[in-house]
Phi, psi and omega in degrees: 000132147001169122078002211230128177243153176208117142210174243314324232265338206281344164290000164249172193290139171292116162341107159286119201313358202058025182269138167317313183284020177279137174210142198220109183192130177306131175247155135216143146269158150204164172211143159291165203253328181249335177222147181305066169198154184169199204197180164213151150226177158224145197225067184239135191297120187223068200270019127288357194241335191069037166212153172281175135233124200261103204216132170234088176250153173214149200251129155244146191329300195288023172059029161271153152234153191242175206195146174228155151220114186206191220225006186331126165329161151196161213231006177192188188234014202263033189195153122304062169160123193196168220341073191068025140265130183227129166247185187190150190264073199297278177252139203282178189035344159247351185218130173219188185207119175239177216202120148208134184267123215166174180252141178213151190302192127213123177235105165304329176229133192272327183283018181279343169301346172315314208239103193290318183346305211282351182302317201252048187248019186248155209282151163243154159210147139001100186247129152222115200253132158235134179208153191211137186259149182228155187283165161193026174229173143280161210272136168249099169142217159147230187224163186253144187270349185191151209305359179263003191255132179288149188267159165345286177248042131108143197261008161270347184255296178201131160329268200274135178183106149219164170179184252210108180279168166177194184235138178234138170218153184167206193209137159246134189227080171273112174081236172261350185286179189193126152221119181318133187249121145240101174202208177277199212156127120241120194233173177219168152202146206220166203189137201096187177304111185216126164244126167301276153356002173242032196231119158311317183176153154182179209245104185253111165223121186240074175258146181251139178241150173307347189240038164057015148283194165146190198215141163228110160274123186253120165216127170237162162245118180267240173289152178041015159081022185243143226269152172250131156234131204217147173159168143244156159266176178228122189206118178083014176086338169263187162237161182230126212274122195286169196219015171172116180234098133321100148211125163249145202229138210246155195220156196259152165294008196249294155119065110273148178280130188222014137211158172196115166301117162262124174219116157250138202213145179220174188289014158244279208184160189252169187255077185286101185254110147289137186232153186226122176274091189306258180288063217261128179259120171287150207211152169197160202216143205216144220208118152238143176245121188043047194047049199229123152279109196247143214208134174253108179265165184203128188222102169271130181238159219247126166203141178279059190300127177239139149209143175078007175094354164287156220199155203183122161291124147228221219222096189244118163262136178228101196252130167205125176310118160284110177263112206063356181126343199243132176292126166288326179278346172293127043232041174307000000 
């Protein structure tokens, strides 16, 4: 990309700018290439507030999901690990790795996450999760070199945001069970002042395919609701940066996504994706500001991706602030 600078040492934790609101935090996704389970974790460090935030969900075949979310202290910003969440740099920009050890919930119905009260009667168990990414793109993003280049999601959400497909192998070990991970992979990391709540909404989806495309689509909304659409595919090992991004979404009565048509198009060529929705852990995140309560729904999904008659497990986020009672981006 433009504007942009990265190199190796930005794969480590960042200084904090000293904003309350300073955040600094690691994604991995993965998903398997042959059975329908997979995950997301995240780890950001929010050391001006003197806690992480710490979120583990996994998709298991039998369309349970299991999940932890919690708040581990934390006293600097000079690491990636706090409550049994770990992340590690194997080799910068191509290879890392995260772990987490740890108790994670099981939900037989993903929608008791609706209500946190019922989290706390659902059976627990013993967890080990290890997954290691190896690249099989170049690195997307970076930090802006000058005050005029707009950042991803925008410079009140993160300065610094880059990422990255790749193939992940590793294991989920919950109780006695045990599933082997071969699949896709996509991660990010981002850095600066971030209230979630200052993104009206947006639309995210991310998958690797077996034969080593894939894509990351981006549609956000800001002020007055008016939309950015950004992202790449990835074909033949580079990305080719979109010029244009289509989607419509067919909604559950619950005003979660359970299909969605995609058409993305870059100066080589466009792209027609069905995306089907296995799992959605509805998720929501609450923030007060000047006294004022801002409350974010996030309907993390499971999704099944076809293009090209090829077929593929990611990731569709649907994120959007609630106003008056009402998601602002539905039924975009």
């Amino acid at each position: 990309m433009t504007g942009f600078r990265l190199d190796a040492q930005d794969e480590y934790p960042h200084r904090p700018d000293g904003s309350a609101h300073f955040n600094e935090s690691v994604f991995l996704g993965t998903a398997s290439f042959e059975v329908a389970v997979g995950g997301w974790m995240r780890l950001g460090n929010r050391v001006g507030e003197g806690h992480a935030e710490l979120s583990v969900c996994l998709y298991l075949p039998d369309g349970r999901i299991a999940c932890q979310f919690a708040r581990p202290p934390i006293a600097s910003n000079d690491r990636f690990d706090a409550g049994g969440l770990r992340y590690e740099v194997r080799e910068p920009l191509r290879c890392v790795r995260m772990c987490y050890d740890g108790e994670l919930m099981l939900l037989d119905d993903p929608a008791q996450l609706r209500d946190p009260k019922s989290l706390a009667s659902v059976p627990r168990a013993a967890a080990s999760v290890a997954w290691t990414l190896q690249s099989i793109s170049p690195v997307h993003g970076g930090e802006p070199t000058s005050p005029d280049v707009p950042t991803l999601y925008g410079r009140d959400f993160s300065l610094g945001h880059f990422n990255q497909h790749g193939t992940i192998d590793g294991d989920i070990r919950i109780g006695d069970q045990h599933w082997p991970i071969h699949g896709g992979g996509w991660r990010d990391h981002s850095w600066g002042p971030r209230i979630w709540q200052n993104l009206s909404y947006h639309r995210l989806f991310t998958a690797t395919f077996p034969d080593g495309r894939g894509f990351m689509l981006l549609k956000i909304g800001g002020d007055a609701l008016r939309a950015r659409r950004l992202g790449v595919l990835l074909h033949d090992g580079r990305y080719e940066e979109i010029v244009d991004l289509d989607i419509a979404t067919d909604w559950s009565e619950s005003q979660e996504p359970r299909r969605v048509d995609i058409v993305a198009r870059t100066s080589r060529r466009a792209a027609r994706i069905a995306a089907n929705i296995i799992t959605v852990a509805p998720l929501r995140h609450r923030r007060q500001v000047e006294g004022t309560s801002l409350v974010l729904r996030i309907a993390e999904s499971f999704t099944r991706f076809t293009w090209d008659g090829i077929s593929a497990y990611g990731m569709s986020e649907y994120s959007d602030r609630i106003s008056d009672g009402r998601m602002l981006g539905y039924p975009l």
